[in-house]
C-alpha positions in Angstrom: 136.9 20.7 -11.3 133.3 20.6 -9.8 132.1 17.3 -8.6 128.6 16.2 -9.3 126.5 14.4 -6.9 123.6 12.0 -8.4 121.6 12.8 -5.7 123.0 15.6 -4.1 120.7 16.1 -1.4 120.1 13.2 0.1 120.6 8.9 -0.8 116.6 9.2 -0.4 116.1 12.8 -1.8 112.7 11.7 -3.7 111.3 10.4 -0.3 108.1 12.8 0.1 107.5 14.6 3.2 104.5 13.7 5.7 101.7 15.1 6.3 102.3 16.5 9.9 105.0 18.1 8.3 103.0 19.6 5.4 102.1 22.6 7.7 105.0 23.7 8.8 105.9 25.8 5.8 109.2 28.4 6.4 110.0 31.4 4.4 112.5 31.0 1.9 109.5 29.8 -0.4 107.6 32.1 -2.7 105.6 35.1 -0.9 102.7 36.9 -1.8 103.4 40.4 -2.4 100.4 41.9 -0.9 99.1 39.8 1.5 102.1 37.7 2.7 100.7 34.4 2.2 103.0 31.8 2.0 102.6 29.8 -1.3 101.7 25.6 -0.9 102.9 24.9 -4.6 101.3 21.6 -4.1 98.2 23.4 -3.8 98.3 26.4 -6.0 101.0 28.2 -7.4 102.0 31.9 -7.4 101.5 33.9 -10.1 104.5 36.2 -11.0 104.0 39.8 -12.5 104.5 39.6 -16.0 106.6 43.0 -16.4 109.0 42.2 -14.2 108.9 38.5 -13.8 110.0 39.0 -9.8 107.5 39.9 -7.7 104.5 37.1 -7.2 100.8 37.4 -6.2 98.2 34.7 -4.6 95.6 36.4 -6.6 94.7 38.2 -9.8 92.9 40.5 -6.2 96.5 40.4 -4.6 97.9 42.1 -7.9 95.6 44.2 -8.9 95.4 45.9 -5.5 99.6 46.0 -4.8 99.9 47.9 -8.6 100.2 51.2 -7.6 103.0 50.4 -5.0 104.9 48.2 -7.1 104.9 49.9 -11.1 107.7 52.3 -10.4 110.1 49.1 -9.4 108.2 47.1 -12.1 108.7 49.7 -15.0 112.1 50.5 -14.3 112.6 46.8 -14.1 111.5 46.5 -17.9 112.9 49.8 -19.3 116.6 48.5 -17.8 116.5 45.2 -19.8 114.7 46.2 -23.0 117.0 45.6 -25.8 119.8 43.5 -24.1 120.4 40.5 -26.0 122.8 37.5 -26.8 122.7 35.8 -30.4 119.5 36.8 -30.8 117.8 36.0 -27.9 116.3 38.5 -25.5 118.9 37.7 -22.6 116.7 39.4 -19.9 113.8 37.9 -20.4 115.4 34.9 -20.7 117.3 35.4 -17.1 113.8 36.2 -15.9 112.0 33.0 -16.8 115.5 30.9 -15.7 115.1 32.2 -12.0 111.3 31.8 -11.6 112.2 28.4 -12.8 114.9 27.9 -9.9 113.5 29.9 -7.5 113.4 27.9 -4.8 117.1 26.2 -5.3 118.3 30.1 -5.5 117.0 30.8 -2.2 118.0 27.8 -0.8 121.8 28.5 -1.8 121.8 32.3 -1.0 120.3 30.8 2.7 123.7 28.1 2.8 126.1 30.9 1.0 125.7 33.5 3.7 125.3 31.0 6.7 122.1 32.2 8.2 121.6 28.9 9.9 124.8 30.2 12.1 125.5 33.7 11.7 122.1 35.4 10.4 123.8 38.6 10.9 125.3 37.9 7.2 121.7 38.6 6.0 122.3 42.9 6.3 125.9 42.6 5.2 126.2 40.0 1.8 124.8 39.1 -1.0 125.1 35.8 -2.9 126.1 36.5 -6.9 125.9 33.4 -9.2 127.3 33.8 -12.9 125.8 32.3 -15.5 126.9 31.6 -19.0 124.3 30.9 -21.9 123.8 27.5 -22.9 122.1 26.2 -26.7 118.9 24.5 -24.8 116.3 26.4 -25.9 113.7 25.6 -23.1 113.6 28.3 -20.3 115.0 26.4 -17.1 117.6 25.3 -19.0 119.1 28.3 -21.1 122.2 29.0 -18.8 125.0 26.7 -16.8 126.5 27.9 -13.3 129.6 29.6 -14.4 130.6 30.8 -10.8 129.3 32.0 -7.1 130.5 34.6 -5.1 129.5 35.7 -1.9 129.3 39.5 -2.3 128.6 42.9 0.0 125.3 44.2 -0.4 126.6 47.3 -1.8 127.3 45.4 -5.3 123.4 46.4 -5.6 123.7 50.3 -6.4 120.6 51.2 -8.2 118.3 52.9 -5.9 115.3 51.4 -6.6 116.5 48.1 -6.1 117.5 49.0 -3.1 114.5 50.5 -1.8 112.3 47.7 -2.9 114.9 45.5 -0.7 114.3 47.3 2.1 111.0 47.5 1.9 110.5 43.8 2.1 112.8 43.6 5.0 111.1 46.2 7.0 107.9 44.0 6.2 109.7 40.4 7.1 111.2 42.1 10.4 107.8 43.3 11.4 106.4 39.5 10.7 109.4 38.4 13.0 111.7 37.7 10.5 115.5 38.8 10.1 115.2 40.4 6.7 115.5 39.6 3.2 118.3 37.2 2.2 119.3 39.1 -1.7 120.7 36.5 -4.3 122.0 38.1 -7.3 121.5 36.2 -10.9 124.1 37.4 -13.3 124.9 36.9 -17.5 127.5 39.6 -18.5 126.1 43.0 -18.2 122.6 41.5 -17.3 121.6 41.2 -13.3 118.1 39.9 -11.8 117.8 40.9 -8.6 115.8 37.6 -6.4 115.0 39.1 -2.9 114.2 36.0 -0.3 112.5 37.2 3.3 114.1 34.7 6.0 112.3 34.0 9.2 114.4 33.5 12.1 117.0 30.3 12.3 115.3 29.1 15.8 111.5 28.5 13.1 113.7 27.6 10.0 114.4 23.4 10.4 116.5 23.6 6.8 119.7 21.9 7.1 123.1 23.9 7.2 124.9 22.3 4.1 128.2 23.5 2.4 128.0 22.1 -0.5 125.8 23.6 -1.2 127.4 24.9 -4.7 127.9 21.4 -5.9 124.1 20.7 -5.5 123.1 24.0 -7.2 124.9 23.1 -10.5 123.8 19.9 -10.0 120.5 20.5 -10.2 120.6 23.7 -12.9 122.5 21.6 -15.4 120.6 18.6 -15.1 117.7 20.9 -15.9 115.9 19.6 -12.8 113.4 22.1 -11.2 112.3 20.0 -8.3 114.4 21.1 -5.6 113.5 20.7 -2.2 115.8 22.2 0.6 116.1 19.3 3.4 114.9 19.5 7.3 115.8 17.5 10.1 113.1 17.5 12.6 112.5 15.6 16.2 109.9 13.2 13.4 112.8 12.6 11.0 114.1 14.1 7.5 111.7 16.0 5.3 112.0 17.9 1.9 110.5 20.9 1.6 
């Protein structure tokens, strides 16, 4: 039985962070697929390709200029799911619009699943899979439950392009001075979406180590809630985000 927190995070989860701390923004949040920009979603958010529904630009510029590089992921993206659906509904798209929606609580739990806080090493070796099961909401961040989590080897990820898009971003996110690209798998039956998270390294990332960190991610996906902040504690206190 799976115990559900009110207020999982934190007895003052909703607290908003300071200013000072406003700048110190860590991977783990979206990243612009050209450029590398860091997204502020209080100022502007990304916009995410709308073949794929994965990959996420600052600009229309950022997009139009990365297109040549990424169609051959993008394409095969669409031509994998076209078709695949669940009492009617188009489960792929629908998986694609869930984990935009929950981005940021997906990367936060791959981050806690695979221990990068203390053994960043994980980050070349697992994966983090969590099952979903379709729910009857109809709006988009709330069409599936949690039905399970697994941590995973990397090698659950066999197509090829997949695979060479990860790397790709890790080669980029070690060049930065990162330690790679955390992979959190989002499963429904035979459907998969494959959310790659760049990590920088634990010494720049203030993010709490927490284990449970599965309660608080079906907390929050089946209270439909899509304001999930991951939780740092800092020399200046506790902040969210």
């Amino acid at each position: 039985m799976t115990t559900y927190y009110s207020q999982p995070a934190a007895a003052n989860y909703h607290t908003p962070p300071s200013a000072s701390h406003a700048s110190m923004r860590q991977r783990g949040y979206r990243i612009c697929d050209q450029c590398g920009s860091v997204e502020t979603p209080a100022v502007s958010k990304f916009r995410l390709c709308g073949g794929c529904m994965t990959t996420q630009y600052c600009s229309p510029a950022c997009q139009k200029v990365h297109w040549p590089s990424h169609k051959a992921i993008c394409q095969h993206t669409v031509e994998q799911v076209t078709g695949v659906s669940y009492a009617g509904d188009n489960i792929a798209k629908s998986l694609r619009k869930f984990t935009s929606a929950h981005a940021t609580l997906f990367g936060w739990a791959g981050f806690q699943a695979l221990q990068l806080k203390r053994l960043p090493s994980n980050i070349r070796q697992n994966a983090l899979l969590i099952e979903l099961s379709p729910t009857n909401y109809t709006e988009s961040h709330r069409r599936f439950s949690v039905a399970a989590t697994h941590v995973v080897p990397r090698t659950y990820i066999c197509d090829p392009l997949v695979v060479a898009d990860i790397q790709r971003r890790e080669e980029r996110c070690r060049a930065a001075g990162g330690i790679g690209t955390a992979v959190i798998i989002i499963q429904c039956g035979s459907v998969s979406q494959v959310m790659p998270v760049e990590v920088d390294p634990p010494s720049k990332i203030s993010w709490d180590a927490r284990d449970d960190w599965a309660h608080v991610l079906c907390h929050f996906v089946d209270a439909g809630r899509t304001d999930f902040q991951p939780i740092s504690t800092t020399a200046r206190g506790i902040y969210y985000g």
